[in-house]
One Martini backbone bead per residue (centre of mass of N, CA, C, O) as a GRO file, in nm:
protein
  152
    1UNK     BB    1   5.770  -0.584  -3.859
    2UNK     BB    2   5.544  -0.584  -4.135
    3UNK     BB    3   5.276  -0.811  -4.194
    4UNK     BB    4   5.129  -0.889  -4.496
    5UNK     BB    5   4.796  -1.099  -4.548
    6UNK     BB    6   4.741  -0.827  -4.772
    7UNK     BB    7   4.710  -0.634  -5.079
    8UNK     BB    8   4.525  -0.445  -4.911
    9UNK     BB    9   4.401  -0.222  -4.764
   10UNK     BB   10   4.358  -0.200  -4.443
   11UNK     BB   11   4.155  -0.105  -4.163
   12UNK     BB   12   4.333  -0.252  -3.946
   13UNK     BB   13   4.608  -0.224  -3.745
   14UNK     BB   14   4.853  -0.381  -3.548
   15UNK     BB   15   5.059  -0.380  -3.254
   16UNK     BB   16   5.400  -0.452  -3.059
   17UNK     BB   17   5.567  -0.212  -2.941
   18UNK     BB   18   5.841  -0.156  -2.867
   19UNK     BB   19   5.875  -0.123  -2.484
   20UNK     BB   20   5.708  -0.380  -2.478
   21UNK     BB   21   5.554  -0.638  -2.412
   22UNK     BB   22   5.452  -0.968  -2.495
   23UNK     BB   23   5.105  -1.012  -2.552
   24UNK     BB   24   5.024  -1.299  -2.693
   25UNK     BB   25   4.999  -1.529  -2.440
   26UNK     BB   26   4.757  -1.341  -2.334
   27UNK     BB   27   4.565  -1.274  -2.633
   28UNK     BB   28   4.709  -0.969  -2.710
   29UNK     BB   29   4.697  -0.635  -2.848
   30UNK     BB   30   4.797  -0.302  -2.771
   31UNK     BB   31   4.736  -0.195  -3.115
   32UNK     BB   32   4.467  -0.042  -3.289
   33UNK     BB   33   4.471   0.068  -3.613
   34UNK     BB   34   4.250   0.312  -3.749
   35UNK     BB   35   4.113   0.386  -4.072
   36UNK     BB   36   3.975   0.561  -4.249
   37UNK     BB   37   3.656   0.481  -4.377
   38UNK     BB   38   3.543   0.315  -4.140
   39UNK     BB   39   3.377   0.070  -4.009
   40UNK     BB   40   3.168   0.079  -3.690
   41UNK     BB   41   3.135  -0.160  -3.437
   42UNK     BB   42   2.920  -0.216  -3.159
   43UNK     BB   43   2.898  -0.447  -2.910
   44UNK     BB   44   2.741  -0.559  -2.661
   45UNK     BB   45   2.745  -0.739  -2.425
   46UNK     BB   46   2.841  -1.053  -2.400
   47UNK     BB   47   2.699  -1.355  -2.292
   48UNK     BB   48   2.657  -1.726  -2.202
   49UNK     BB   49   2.405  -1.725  -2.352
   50UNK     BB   50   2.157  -1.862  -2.523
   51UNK     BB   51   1.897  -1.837  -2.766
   52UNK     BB   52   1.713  -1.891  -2.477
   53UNK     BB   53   1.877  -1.776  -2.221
   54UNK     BB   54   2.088  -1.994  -2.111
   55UNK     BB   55   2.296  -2.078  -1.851
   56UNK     BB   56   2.585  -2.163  -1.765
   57UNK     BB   57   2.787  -2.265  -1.490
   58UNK     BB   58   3.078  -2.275  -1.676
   59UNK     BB   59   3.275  -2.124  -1.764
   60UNK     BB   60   3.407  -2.184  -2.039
   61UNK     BB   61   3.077  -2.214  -2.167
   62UNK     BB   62   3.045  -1.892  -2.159
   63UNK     BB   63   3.262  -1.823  -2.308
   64UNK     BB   64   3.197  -1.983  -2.589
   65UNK     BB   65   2.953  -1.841  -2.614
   66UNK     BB   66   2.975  -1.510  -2.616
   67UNK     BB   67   3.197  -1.577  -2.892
   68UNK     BB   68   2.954  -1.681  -3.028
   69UNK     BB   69   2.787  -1.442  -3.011
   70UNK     BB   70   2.945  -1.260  -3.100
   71UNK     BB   71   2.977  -1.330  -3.420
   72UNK     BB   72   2.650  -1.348  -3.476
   73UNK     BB   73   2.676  -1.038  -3.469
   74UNK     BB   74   2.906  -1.001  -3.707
   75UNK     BB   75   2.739  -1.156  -3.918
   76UNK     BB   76   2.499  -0.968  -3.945
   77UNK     BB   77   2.687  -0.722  -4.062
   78UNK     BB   78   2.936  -0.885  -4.234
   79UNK     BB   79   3.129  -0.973  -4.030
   80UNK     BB   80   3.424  -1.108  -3.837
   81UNK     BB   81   3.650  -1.180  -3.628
   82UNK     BB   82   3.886  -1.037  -3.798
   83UNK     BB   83   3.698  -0.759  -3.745
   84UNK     BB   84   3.840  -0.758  -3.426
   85UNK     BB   85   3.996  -0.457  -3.234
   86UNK     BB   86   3.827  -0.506  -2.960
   87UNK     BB   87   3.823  -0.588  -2.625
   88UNK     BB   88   3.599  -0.668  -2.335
   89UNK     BB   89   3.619  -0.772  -2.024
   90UNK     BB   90   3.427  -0.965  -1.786
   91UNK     BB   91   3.507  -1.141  -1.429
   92UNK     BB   92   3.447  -1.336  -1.234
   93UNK     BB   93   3.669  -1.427  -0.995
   94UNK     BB   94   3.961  -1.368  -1.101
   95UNK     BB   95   4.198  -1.551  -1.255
   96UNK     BB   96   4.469  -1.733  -1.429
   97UNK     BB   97   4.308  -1.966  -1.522
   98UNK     BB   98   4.072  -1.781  -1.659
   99UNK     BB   99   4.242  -1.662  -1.867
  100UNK     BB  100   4.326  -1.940  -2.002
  101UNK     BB  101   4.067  -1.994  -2.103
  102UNK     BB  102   4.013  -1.738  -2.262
  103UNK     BB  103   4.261  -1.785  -2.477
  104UNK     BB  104   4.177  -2.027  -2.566
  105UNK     BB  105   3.890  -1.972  -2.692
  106UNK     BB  106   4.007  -1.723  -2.872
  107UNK     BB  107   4.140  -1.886  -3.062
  108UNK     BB  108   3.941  -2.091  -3.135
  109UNK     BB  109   3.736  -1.855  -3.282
  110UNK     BB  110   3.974  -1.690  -3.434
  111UNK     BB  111   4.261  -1.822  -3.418
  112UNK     BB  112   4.635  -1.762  -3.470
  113UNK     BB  113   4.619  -1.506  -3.487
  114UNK     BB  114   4.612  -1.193  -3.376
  115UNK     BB  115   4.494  -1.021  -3.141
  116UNK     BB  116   4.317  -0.832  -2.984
  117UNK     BB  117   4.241  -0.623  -2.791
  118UNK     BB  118   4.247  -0.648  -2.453
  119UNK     BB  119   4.049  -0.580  -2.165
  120UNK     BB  120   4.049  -0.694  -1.821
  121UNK     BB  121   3.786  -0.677  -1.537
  122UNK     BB  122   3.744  -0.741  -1.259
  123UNK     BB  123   3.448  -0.890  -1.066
  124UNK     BB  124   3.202  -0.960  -0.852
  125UNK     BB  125   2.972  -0.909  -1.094
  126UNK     BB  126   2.653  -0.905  -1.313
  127UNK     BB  127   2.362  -0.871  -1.450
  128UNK     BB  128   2.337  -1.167  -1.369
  129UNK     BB  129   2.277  -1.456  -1.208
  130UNK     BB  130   2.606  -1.653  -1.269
  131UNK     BB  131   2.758  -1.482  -1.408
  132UNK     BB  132   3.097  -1.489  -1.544
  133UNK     BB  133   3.080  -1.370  -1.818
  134UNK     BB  134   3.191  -1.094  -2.048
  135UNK     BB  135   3.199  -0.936  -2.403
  136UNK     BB  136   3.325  -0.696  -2.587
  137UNK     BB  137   3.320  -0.491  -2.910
  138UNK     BB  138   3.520  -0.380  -3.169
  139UNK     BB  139   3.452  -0.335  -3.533
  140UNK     BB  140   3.643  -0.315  -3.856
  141UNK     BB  141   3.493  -0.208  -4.162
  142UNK     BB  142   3.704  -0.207  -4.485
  143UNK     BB  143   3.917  -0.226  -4.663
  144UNK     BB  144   3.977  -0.511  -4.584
  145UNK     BB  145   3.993  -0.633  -4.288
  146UNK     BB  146   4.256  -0.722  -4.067
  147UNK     BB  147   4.559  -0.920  -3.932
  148UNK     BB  148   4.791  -0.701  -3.896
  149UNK     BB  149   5.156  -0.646  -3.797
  150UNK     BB  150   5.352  -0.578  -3.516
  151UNK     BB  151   5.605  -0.817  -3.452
  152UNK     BB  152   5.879  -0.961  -3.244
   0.00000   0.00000   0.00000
């Protein structure tokens, strides 16, 4: 069934197809399909540091930073959590409690819409000494990008 939460058409929609199963609960949906004529922001890896450089040691509050400096990189673009399509994860020392930490933040940041795409990587280590989360975007604006989709 397919939810329309604007009259225009979006730059990108969600779907989880029937036959798969229903990845929500992990915080991720399936499939984002970008309309054509959109613009395409590619953010590299954010991690917890803030914007002085300092590292929190607690996972959460990596995660809380990252997910905020995502944000911050597409305010400067004009763009906002709602147009991002795909998240990329690293996790140092992956567990389900820490997917749990990531699904909680990745809410509180984004709301309760669909959330985008998104692979977890579980790693060894990450690029900084302490680094526990890194997390890529691709968002895609024009066309008034949206959360529209088709869920079960």
């Amino acid at each position: 069934m397919q939810q329309s939460h604007r009259e225009n058409r979006p730059a990108f929609t969600f779907n989880n197809p029937a036959g798969l199963y229903d990845p929500a609960p992990n915080g991720y949906s399936h499939l984002a399909a970008v309309e054509p004529g959109a613009r395409l922001l590619l953010l590299a890896g954010q991690g917890g540091q803030n914007a002085t450089g300092e590292l929190a040691s607690d996972f959460r509050q990596q995660v809380r930073q990252a997910l905020t400096n995502v944000l911050v990189a597409l305010e400067s673009a004009g763009a906002s959590g709602q147009d991002i399509a795909k998240l990329t994860v690293l996790v140092v020392d992956h567990t389900e409690e820490r997917l749990h930490i990531f699904g909680e933040e990745l809410s509180r940041a984004l709301g309760d819409a669909m959330k985008p795409t998104c692979t977890l990587i579980p790693v060894p280590r990450l690029a900084l000494d302490g680094m526990l989360f890194e997390v890529e975007a691709v968002a895609v604006t024009g066309r008034q990008a949206g959360r529209q989709g088709t869920t079960r």
